[in-house]
MINU-639092 format. One record per residue (C-alpha): residue in one letter; x, y, z. Coordinates in steps of 0.02 Angstrom, whole numbers, padded with zeros to 5 digits, always signed. Example, Ala and Ser with C-alpha at 12.3 -4.5 7.8 and 13.67 -1.06 7.14 Angstrom:
<rs>
A+00615-00225+00390/S+00684-00053+00357/
</rs>
This chain:
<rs>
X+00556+00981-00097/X+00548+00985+00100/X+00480+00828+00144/X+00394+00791+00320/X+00422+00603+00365/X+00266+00544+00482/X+00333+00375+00538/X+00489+00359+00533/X+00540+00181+00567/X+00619+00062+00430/X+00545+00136+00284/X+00536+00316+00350/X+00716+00324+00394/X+00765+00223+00202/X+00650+00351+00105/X+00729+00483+00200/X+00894+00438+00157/X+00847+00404-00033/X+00749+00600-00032/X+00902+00668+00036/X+01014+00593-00115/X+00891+00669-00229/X+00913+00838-00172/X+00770+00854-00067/X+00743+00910+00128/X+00685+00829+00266/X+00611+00968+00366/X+00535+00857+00501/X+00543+00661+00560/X+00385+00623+00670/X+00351+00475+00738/X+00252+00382+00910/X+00394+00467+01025/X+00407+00622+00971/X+00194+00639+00895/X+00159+00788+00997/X+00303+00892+00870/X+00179+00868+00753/X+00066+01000+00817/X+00206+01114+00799/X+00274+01103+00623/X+00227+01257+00516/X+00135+01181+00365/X+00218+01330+00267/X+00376+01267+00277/X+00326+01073+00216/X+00266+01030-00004/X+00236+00869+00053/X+00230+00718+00185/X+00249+00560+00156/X+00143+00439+00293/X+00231+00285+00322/X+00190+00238+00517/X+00084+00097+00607/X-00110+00080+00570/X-00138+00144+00752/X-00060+00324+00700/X-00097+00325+00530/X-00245+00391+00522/X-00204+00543+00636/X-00057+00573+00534/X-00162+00581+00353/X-00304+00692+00447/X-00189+00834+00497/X-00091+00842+00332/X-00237+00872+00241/X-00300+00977+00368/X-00155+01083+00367/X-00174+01106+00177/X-00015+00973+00165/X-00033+00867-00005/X+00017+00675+00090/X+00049+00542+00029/X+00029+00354+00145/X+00077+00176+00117/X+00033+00122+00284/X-00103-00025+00280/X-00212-00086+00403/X-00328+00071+00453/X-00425+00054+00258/X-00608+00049+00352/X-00588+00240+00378/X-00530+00269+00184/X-00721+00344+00155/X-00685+00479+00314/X-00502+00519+00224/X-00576+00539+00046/X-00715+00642+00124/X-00583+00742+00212/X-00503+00779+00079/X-00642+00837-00037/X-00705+00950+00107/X-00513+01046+00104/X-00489+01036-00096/X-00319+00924-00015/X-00215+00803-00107/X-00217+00644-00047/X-00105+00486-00119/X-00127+00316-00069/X-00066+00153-00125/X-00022-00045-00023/X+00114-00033-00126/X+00238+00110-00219/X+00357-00016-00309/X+00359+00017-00484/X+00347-00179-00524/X+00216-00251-00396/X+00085-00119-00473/X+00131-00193-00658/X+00113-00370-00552/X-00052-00306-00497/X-00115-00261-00674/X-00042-00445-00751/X-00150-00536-00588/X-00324-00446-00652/X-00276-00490-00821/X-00237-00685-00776/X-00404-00691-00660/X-00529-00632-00832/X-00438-00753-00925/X-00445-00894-00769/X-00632-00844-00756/X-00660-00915-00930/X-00604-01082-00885/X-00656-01216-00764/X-00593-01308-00621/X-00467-01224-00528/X-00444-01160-00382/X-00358-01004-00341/X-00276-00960-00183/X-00144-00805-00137/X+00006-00809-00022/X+00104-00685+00066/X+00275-00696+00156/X+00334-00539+00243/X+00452-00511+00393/X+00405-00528+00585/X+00371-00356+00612/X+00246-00326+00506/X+00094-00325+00612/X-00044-00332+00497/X-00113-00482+00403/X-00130-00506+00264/X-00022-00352+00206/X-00110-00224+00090/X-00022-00289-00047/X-00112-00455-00029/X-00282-00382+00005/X-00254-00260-00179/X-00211-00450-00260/X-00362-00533-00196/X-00480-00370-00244/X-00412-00388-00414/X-00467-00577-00426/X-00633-00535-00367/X-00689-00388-00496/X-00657-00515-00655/X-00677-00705-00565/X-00826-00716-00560/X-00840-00902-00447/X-00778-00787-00275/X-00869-00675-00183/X-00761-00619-00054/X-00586-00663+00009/X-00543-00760+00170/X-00377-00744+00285/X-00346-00932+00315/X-00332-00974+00493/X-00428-00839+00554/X-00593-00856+00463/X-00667-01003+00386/X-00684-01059+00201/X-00811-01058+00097/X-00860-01117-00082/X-00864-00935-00144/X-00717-00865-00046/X-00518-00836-00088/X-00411-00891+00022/X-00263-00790+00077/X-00102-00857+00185/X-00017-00733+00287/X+00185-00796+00329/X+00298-00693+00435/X+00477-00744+00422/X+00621-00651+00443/X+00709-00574+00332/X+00579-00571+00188/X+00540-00385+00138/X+00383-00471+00051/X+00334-00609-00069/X+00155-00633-00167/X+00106-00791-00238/X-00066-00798-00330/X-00081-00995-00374/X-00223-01071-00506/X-00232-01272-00450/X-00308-01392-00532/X-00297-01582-00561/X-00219-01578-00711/X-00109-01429-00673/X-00062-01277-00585/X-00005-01103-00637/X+00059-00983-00542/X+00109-00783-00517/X+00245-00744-00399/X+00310-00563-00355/X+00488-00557-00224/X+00539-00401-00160/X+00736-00405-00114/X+00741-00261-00043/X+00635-00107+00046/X+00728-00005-00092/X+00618-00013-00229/X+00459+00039-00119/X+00550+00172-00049/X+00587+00251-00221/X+00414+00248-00297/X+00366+00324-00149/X+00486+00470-00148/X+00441+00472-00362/X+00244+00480-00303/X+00289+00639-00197/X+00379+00734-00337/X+00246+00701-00442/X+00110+00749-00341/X+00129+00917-00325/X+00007+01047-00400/X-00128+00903-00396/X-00289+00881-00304/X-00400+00775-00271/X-00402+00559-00211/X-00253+00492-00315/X-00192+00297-00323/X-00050+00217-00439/X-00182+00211-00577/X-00168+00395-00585/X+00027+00393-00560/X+00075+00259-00705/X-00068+00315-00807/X-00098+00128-00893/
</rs>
């Protein structure tokens, strides 16, 4: 495939290297320096780009692939309160649009064991349930995307919490989840989702070792997204 990278810090330059050792071309490498090459690409020449920037570009970056008839795929968080505009967007250009907090292969089987542990949770009574997430210092968002997919899990099946809270930044309340947002270096990410009670606690724990394995499903997503159309999420891509 030729691949157009729009971000291309950490992630953009590892999932460029990992495309590359699959066979696969990377025809362009935008990012905030260079944003104004964008404009200039010929959308001919480009299957697919994967979005992997800062929420301040993001949402620039999605709107002119699908403009430009580019099937694009983004795991950039922090610019979701626009998500209705992008799925809109894309229905309007019959576009292919691909998005997902998180491509690795095993946090989106952690996902599907955390709603399964909150229906059973929400048959039981008292505990409290709280999430945690540890990434690195650079990550400027909080709580990361990955955290805010946990805690929307927990809500759909428990059925005590109405809405989630970041702790620190806005209070708690009786019907709210409480999420902790860590950044210390090196951590690529870690996501705790803790039950506590007075008798006892139980707890999930995902830890990423490496940006590797959310490069990959990324690069995975974009070979299998071609031919389709349409809003499309891991569901789609694992097919559970």
């Amino acid at each position: 495939m030729n691949i157009a990278l729009l971000g291309y810090g950490k992630m953009g330059k590892l999932i460029g290297e990992l495309a590359t050792e699959r066979g696969h071309q990377i025809v362009a490498k935008i990012d905030l320096e260079n944003q104004d090459l964008r404009n200039a690409l010929d959308p001919k020449t480009i299957d697919v780009a994967i979005e992997f920037s800062q929420p301040e570009a993001a949402l620039e970056n999605i709107r002119w692939a699908i403009t430009q008839g580019i099937p694009v795929l983004s795991g950039t968080t922090g610019w979701l309160a626009h998500m209705p505009e992008i799925e809109a967007l894309t229905h309007k250009h019959q576009g292919t649009f691909f998005y997902a907090s998180n491509f690795s292969i095993g946090v989106n089987v952690f996902f599907k064991v955390n709603e399964l542990l909150a229906q059973l949770m929400n048959e039981t009574n008292g505990y409290q349930v709280a999430v945690e997430e540890i990434h690195h210092t650079a990550k400027k968002d909080a709580p990361s995307g990955t955290a805010i997919t946990l805690a929307e899990g927990i809500l759909k099946h428990y059925a005590k919490l109405k809405t989630w809270n970041l702790v620190g930044e806005t209070p708690n309340s009786p019907d709210s989840l409480p999420i902790t947002s860590k950044r210390i270096d090196p951590a690529p990410g870690t996501h705790h989702i803790r039950y506590t009670s007075a008798i006892d606690d139980l707890e999930i724990t995902h830890t990423a070792h490496s940006r590797h394995g959310f490069a990959l499903g990324a690069i995975q997503v974009a070979e299998w997204i071609l031919g389709k159309k349409g809003v499309l999420s891991m569901d789609d891509y694992l097919s559970f």
